[in-house]
SEMIZA-300231 format. One record per residue (C-alpha): residue number from 1; residue in three letters; x, y, z. Coordinates in nm, 2 decimals. Each point is the difference from the previous one (the first is absolute). Example, Ala and Ser with C-alpha at 12.3 -4.5 7.8 and 13.67 -1.06 7.14 Angstrom:
BEGIN
<resi 1; resn ala; u 1.23; v -0.45; w 0.78>;
<resi 2; resn ser; u 0.14; v 0.34; w -0.07>;
END
This chain:
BEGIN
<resi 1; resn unk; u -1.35; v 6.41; w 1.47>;
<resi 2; resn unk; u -0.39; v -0.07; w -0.02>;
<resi 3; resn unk; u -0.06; v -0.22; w -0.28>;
<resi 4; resn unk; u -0.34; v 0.01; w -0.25>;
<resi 5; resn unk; u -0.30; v -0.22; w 0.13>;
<resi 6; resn unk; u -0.13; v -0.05; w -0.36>;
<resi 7; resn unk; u 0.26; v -0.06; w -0.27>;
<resi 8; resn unk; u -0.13; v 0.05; w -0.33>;
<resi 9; resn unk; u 0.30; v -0.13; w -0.17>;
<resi 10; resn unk; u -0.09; v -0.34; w 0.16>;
<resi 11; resn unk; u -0.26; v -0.03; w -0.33>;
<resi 12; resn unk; u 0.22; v 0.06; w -0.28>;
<resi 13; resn unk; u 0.27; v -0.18; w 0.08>;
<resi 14; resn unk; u -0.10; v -0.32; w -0.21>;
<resi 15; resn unk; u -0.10; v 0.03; w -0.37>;
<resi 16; resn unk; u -0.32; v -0.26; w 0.13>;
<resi 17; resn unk; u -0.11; v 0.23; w 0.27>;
<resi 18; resn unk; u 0.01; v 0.28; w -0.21>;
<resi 19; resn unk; u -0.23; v -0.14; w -0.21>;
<resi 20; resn unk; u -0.26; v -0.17; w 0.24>;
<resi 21; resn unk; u -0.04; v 0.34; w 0.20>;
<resi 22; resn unk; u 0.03; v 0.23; w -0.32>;
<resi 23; resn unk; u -0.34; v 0.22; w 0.02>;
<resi 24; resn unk; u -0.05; v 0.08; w -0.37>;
<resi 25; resn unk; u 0.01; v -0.28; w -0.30>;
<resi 26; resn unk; u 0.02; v 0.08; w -0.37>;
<resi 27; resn unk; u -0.08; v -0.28; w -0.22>;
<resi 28; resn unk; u -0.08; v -0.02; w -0.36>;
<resi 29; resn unk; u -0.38; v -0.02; w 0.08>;
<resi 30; resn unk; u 0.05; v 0.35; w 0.09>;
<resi 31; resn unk; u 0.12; v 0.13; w -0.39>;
<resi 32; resn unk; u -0.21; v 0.04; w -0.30>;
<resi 33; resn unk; u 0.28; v 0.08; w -0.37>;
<resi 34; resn unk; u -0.14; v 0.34; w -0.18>;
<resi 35; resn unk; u 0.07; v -0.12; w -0.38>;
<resi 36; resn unk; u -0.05; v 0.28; w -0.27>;
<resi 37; resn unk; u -0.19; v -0.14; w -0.35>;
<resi 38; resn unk; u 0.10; v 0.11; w -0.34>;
<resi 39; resn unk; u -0.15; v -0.09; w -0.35>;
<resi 40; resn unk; u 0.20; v -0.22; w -0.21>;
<resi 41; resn unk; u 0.20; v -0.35; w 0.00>;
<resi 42; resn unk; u 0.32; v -0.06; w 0.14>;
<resi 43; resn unk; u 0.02; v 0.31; w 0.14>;
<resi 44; resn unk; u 0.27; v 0.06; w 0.36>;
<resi 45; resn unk; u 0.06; v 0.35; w 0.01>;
<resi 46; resn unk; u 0.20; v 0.15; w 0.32>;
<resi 47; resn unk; u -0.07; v 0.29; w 0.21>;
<resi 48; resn unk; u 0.36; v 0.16; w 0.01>;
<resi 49; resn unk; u -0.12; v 0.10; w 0.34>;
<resi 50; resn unk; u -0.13; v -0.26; w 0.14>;
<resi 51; resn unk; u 0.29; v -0.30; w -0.04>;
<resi 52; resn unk; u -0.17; v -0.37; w -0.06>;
<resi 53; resn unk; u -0.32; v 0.16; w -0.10>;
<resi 54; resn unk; u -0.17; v 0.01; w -0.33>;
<resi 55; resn unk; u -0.31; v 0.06; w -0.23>;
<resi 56; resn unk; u -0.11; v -0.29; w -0.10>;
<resi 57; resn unk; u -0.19; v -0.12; w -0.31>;
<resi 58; resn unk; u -0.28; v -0.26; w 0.12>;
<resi 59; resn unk; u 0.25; v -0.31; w -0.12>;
<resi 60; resn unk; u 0.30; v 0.11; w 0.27>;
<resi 61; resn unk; u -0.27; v 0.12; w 0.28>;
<resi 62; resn unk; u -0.12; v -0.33; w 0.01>;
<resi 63; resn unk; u 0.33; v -0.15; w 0.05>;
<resi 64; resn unk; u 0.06; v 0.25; w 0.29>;
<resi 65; resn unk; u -0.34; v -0.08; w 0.13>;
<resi 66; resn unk; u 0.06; v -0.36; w -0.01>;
<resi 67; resn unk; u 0.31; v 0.03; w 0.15>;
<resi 68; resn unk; u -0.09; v 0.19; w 0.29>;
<resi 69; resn unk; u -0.31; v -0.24; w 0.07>;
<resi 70; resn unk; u 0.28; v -0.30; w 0.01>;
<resi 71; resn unk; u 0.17; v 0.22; w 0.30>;
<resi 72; resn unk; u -0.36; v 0.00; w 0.19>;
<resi 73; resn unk; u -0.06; v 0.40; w -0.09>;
<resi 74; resn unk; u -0.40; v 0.00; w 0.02>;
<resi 75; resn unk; u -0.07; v 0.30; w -0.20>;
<resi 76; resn unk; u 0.12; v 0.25; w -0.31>;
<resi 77; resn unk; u -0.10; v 0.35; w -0.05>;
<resi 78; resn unk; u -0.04; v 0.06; w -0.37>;
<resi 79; resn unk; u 0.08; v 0.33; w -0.16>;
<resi 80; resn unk; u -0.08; v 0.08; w -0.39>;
<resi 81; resn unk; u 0.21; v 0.21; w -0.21>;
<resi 82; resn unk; u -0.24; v 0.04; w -0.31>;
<resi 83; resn unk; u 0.07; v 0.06; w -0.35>;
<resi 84; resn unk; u -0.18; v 0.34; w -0.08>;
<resi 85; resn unk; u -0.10; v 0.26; w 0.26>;
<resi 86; resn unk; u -0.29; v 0.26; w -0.04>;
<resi 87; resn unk; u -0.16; v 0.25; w 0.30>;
<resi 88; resn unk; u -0.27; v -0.28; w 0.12>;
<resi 89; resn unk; u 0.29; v -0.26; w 0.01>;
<resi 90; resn unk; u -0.22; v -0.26; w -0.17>;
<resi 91; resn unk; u 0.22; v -0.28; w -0.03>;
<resi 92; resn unk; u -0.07; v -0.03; w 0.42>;
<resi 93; resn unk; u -0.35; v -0.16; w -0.04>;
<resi 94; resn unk; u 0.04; v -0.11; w -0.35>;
<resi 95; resn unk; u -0.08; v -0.36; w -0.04>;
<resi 96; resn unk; u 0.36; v -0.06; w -0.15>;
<resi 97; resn unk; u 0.18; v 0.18; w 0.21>;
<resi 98; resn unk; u 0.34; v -0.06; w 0.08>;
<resi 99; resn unk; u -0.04; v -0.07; w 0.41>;
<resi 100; resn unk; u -0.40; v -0.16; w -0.12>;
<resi 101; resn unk; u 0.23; v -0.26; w -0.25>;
<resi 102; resn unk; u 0.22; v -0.05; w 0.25>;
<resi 103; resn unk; u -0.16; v -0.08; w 0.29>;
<resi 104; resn unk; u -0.26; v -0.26; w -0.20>;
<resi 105; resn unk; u 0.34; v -0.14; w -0.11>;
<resi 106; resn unk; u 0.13; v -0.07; w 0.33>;
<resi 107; resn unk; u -0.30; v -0.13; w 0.12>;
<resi 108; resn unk; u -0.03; v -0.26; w -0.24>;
<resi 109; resn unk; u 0.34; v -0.13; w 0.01>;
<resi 110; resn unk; u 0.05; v 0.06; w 0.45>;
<resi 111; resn unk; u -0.34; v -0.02; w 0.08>;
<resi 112; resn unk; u 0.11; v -0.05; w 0.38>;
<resi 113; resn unk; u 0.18; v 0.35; w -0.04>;
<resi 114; resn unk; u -0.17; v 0.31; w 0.13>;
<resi 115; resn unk; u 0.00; v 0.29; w -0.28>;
<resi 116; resn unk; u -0.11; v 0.35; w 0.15>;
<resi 117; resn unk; u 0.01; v 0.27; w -0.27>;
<resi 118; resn unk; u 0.09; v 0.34; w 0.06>;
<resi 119; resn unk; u -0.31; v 0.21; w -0.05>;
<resi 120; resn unk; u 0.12; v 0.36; w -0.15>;
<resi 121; resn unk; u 0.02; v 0.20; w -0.31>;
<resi 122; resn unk; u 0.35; v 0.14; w 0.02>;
<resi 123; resn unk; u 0.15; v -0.20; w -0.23>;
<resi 124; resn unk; u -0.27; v 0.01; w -0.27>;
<resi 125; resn unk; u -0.09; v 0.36; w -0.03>;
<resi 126; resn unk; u 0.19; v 0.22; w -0.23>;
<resi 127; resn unk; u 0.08; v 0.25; w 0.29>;
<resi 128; resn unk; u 0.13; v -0.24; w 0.22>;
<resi 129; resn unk; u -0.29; v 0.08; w 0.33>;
<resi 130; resn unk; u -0.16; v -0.26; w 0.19>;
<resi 131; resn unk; u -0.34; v 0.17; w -0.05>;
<resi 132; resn unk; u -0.18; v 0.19; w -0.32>;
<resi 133; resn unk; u 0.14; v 0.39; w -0.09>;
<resi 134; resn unk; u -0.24; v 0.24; w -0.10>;
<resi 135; resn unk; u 0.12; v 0.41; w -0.01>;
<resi 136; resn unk; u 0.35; v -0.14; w 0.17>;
<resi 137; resn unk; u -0.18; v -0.14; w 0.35>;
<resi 138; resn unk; u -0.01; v -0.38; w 0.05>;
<resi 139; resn unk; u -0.41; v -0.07; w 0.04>;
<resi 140; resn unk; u -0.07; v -0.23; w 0.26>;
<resi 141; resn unk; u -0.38; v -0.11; w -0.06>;
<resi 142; resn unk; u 0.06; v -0.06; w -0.33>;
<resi 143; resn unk; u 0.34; v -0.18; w 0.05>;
<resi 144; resn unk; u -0.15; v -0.24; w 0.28>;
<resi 145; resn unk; u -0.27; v -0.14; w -0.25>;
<resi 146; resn unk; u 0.26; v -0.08; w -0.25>;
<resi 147; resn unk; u 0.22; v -0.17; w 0.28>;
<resi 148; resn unk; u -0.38; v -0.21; w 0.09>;
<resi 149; resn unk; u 0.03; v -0.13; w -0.42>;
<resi 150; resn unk; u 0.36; v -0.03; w 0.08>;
<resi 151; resn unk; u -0.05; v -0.28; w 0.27>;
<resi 152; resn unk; u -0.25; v -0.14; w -0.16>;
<resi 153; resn unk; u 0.17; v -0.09; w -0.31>;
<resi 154; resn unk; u 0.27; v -0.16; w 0.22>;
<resi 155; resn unk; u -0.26; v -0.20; w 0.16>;
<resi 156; resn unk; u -0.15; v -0.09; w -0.31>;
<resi 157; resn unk; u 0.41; v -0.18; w -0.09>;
<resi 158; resn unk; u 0.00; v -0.15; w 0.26>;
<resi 159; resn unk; u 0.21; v 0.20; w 0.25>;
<resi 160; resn unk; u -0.06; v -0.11; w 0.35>;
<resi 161; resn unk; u 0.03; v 0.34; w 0.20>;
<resi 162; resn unk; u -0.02; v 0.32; w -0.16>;
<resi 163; resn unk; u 0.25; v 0.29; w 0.16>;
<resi 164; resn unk; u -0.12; v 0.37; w -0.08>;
<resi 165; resn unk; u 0.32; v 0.22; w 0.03>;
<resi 166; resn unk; u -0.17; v 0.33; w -0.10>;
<resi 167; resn unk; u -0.03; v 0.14; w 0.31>;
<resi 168; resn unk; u -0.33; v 0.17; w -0.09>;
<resi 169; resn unk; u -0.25; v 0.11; w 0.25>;
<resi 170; resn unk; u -0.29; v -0.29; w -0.01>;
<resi 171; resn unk; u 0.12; v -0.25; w -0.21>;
<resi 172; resn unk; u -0.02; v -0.26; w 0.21>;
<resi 173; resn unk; u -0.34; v -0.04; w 0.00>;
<resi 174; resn unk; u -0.08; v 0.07; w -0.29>;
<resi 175; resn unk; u 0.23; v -0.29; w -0.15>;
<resi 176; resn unk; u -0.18; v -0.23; w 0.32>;
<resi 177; resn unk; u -0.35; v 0.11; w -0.13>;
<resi 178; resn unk; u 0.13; v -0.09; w -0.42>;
<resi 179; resn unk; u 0.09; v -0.32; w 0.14>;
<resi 180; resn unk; u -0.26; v -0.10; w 0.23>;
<resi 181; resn unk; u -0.26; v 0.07; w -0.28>;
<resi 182; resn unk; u 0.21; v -0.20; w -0.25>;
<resi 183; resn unk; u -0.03; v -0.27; w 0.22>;
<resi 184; resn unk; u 0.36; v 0.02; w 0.14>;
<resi 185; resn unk; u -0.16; v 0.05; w 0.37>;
<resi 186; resn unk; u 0.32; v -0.26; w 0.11>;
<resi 187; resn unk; u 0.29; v 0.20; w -0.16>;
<resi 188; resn unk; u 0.22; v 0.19; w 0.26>;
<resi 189; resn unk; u 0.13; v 0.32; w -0.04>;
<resi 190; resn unk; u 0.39; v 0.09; w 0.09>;
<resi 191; resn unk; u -0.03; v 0.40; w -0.03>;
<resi 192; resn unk; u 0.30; v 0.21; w 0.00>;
<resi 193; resn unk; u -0.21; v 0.22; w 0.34>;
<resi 194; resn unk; u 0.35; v 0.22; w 0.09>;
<resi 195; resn unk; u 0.21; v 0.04; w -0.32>;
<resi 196; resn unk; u 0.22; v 0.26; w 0.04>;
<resi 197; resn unk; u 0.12; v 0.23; w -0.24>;
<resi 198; resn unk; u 0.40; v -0.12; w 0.01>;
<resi 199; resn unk; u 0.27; v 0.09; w -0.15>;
<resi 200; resn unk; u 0.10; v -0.41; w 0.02>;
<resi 201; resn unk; u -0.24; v -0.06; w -0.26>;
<resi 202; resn unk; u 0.28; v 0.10; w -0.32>;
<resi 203; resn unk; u 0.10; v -0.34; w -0.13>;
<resi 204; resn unk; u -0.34; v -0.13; w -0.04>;
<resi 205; resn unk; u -0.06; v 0.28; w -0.22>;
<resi 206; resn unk; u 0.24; v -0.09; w -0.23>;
<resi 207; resn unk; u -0.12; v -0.38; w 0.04>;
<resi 208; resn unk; u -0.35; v 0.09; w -0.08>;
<resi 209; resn unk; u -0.02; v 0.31; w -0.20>;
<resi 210; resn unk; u -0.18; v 0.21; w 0.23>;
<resi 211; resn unk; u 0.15; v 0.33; w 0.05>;
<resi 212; resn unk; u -0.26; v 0.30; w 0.03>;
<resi 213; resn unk; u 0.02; v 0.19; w -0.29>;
<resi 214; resn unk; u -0.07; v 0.33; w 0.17>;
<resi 215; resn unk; u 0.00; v 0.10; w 0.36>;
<resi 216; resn unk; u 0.02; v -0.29; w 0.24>;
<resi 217; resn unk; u -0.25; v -0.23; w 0.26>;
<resi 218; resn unk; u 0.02; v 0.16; w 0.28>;
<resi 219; resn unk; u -0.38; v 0.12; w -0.01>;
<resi 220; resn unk; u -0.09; v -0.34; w 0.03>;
<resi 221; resn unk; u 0.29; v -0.20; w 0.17>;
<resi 222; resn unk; u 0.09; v 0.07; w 0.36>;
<resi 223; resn unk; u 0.23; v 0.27; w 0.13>;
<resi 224; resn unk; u 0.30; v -0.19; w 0.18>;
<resi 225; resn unk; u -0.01; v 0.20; w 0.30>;
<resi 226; resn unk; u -0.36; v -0.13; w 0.07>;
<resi 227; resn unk; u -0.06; v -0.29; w 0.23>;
<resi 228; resn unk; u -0.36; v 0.02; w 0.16>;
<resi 229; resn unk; u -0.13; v 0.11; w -0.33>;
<resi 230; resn unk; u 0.13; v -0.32; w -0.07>;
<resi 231; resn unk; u -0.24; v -0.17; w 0.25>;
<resi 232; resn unk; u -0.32; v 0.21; w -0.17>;
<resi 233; resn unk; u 0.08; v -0.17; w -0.32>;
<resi 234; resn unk; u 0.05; v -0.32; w 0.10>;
<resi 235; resn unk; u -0.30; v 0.06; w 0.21>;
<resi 236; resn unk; u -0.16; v 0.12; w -0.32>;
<resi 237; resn unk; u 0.07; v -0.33; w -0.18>;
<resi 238; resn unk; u -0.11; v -0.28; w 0.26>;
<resi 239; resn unk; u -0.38; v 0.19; w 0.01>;
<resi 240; resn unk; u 0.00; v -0.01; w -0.42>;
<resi 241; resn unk; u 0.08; v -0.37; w 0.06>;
<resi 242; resn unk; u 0.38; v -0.08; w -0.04>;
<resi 243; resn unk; u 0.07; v -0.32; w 0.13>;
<resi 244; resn unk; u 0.41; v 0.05; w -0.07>;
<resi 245; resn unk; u 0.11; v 0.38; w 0.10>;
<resi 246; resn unk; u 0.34; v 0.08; w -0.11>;
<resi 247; resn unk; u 0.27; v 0.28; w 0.08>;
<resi 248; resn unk; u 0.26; v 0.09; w -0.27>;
<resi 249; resn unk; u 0.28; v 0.06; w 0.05>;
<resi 250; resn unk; u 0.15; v -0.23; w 0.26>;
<resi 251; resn unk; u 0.33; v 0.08; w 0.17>;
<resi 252; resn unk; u -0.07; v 0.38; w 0.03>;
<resi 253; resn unk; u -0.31; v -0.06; w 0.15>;
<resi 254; resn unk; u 0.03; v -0.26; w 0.25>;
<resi 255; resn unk; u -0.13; v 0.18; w 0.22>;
<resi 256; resn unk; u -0.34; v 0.06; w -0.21>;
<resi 257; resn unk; u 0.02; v -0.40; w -0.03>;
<resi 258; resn unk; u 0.03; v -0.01; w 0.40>;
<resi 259; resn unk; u -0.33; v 0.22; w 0.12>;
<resi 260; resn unk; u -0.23; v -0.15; w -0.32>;
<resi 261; resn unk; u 0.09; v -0.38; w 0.16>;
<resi 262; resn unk; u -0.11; v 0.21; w 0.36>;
<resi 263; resn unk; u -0.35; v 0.14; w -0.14>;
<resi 264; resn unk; u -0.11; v -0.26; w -0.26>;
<resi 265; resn unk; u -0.07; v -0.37; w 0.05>;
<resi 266; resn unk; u 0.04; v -0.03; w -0.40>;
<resi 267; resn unk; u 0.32; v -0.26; w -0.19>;
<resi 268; resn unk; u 0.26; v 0.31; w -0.09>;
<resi 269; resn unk; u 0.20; v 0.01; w -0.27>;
<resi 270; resn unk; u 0.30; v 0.23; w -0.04>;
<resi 271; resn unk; u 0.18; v 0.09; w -0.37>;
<resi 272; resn unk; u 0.33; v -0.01; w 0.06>;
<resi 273; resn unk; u 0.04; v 0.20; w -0.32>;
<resi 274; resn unk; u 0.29; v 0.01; w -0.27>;
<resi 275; resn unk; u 0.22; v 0.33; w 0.13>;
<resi 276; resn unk; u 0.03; v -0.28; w 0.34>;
<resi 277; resn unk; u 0.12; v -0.30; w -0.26>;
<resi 278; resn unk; u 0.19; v 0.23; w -0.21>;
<resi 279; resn unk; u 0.22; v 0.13; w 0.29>;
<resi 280; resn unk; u 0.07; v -0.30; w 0.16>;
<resi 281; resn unk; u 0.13; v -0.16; w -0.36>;
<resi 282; resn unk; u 0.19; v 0.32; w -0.07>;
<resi 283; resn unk; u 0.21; v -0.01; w 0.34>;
<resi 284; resn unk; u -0.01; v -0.36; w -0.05>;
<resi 285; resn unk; u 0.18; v -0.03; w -0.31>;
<resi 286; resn unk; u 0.26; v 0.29; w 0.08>;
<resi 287; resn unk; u 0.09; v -0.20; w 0.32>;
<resi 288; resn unk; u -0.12; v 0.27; w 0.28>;
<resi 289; resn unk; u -0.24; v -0.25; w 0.12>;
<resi 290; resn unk; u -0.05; v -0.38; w 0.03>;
<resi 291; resn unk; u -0.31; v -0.01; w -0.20>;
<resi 292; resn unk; u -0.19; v -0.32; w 0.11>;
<resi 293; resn unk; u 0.05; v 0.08; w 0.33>;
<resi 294; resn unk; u -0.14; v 0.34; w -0.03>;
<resi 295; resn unk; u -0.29; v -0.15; w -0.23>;
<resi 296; resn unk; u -0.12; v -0.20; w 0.30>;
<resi 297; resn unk; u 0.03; v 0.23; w 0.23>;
<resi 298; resn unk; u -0.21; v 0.25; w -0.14>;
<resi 299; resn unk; u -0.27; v -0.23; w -0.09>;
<resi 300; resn unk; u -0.02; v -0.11; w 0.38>;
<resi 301; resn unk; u -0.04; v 0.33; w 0.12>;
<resi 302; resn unk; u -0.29; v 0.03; w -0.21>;
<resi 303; resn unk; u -0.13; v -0.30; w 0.13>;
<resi 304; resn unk; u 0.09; v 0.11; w 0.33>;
<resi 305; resn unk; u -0.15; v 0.28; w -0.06>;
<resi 306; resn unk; u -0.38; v -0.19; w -0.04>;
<resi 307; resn unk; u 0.01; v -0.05; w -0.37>;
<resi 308; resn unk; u -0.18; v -0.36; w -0.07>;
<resi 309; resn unk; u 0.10; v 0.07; w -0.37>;
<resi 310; resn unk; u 0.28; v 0.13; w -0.15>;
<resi 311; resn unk; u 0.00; v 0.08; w -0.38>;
<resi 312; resn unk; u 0.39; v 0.01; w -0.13>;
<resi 313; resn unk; u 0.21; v -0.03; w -0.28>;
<resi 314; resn unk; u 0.20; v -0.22; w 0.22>;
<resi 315; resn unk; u -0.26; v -0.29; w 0.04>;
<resi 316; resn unk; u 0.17; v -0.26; w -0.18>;
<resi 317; resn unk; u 0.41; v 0.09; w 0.13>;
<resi 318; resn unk; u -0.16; v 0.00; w 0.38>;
<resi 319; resn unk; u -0.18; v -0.30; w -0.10>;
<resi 320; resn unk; u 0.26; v -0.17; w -0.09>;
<resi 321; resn unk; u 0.20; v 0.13; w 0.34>;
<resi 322; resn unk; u -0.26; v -0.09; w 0.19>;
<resi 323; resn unk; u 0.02; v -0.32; w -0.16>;
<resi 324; resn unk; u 0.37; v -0.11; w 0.07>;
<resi 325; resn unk; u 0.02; v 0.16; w 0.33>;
<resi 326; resn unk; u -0.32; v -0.26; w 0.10>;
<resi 327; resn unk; u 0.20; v -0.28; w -0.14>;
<resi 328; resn unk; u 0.30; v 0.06; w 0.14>;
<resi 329; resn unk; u -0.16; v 0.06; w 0.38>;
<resi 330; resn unk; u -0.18; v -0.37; w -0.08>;
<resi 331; resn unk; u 0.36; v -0.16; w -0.06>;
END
């Protein structure tokens, strides 16, 4: 009987070879801790749907911002839930807003921390769109130079990156010309280029209050079945002058992640959004699956994927997995 010439068994036999010839690493350098903001003091409220998350009044966000800068987790992405909502969602580029307090609050107390803001309207406006409603249509002209006074107001707290989620046609530059003639020329943009419009998306809704009142987003976000379209709007964002480009959601679209790390030379960032967090902790805590395990392997196939970035709700439990399993390969 002929026997195999190359044995690929030969490499995994030892826990240390494993790791010395593993192709893809995930380390907490990689994860950046979405927190959402709430007015008030003292303030820990839970997302039913999302277990070990909550809205946060500026008091407990910095505690979970402190704490995940202690665990080496470079970066949080703020999101505001506001007190009062109206159609121009004018708490987004008020000068005390919710995410505009909170990020000049994390600055001063972790100024080593990077704070990128979510750049958006849905959770503001009284009709819960991403963009300005006139006669029932979301207006995208309009919309874009609200989203420009948007990023500039987080600027202007101190945020270090500005993210616009919107999805609206030309918003990228326009936000890159507000900030250039602020005087922001050195602020990078992380845009949200191929947000799709999921059906993963339902527990941040609850978390941040942003359901569409009417009709849904799919004139604006992109129709899952679409990959190359994908490309254009990535494409899109890099000539408007995005120095992060994004693509939202993550597992379901790894192969989206896959062809932009082919065609673009840019640092990617994937969302691995909160229907991905909230199904792992739901099988998790009914025993169908071993959660940590399962936590780690889907955040390296995003890496392996190309993400450089990967925004989750995870951060700080992978951080802290990452951590132990590092200590316990030094013993």
């Amino acid at each position: 009987m002929a026997h195999p010439l190359y044995r690929p068994r030969r490499l995994r036999e030892s826990p240390l070879l494993r790791r010395m010839v593993r192709e893809t690493r995930l380390g907490v350098e990689n994860l950046i801790l979405p927190l959402f903001a709430v007015h008030g003091r003292g303030v820990r409220d839970p997302v039913t749907s999302m277990p070990g998350v909550s809205r946060l009044s500026l008091d407990e966000l910095l505690k979970e911002a402190k704490d995940a800068a202690s665990m080496g987790i470079p970066a949080v992405l703020l999101f505001g839930v506001p007190q009062s909502k109206d159609p121009r969602g004018s708490e987004a580029y008020a000068e005390d807003g919710i995410v505009q307090q909170a990020a000049r609050a994390v600055k001063e107390t972790i100024p080593d921390l990077l704070v990128i803001t979510d750049v958006c309207l849905c959770q503001y406006t009284s009709h819960g769109h991403c963009g300005l409603v006139e006669d029932g249509r979301i207006k995208n002209d309009a919309s874009v130079e609200l989203l420009a006074r948007v990023a500039l107001s987080h600027m202007e707290s101190g945020a270090d990156i500005v993210a616009p989620s919107d999805m609206m046609d030309g918003r990228v530059g326009a936000i890159r010309e507000t900030l250039d003639e602020a005087g922001y020329t050195e602020t990078p943009i992380m845009a949200y280029s191929a947000k799709y419009a999921s059906a993963f998306y339902g527990p941040f809704r609850e978390a941040a209050d942003s359901t569409p009142q009417f009709g849904d987003r799919r004139s604006y976000q992109m129709d899952p079945a679409n990959a190359a379209e994908a490309i254009r709007e990535v494409g899109l964002d890099v000539d408007e002058g995005a120095d992060i480009v994004m693509v939202k959601p993550a597992l379901p679209y790894l192969d989206v992640i896959a062809r932009v790390r082919q065609e673009f030379g840019l640092p990617l960032a994937a969302y691995s959004v909160s229907g991905e967090y909230a199904m792992i902790k739901a099988a998790g805590r009914l025993g169908w699956l071993d959660e940590e395990r399962c936590m780690l392997e889907a955040l390296t196939a995003i890496r392996r994927a190309g993400a450089d970035l990967i925004i989750t709700y995870f951060a700080r439990e992978a951080a802290r997995l990452l951590e132990r399993q590092r200590y316990a390969s030094s013993l």
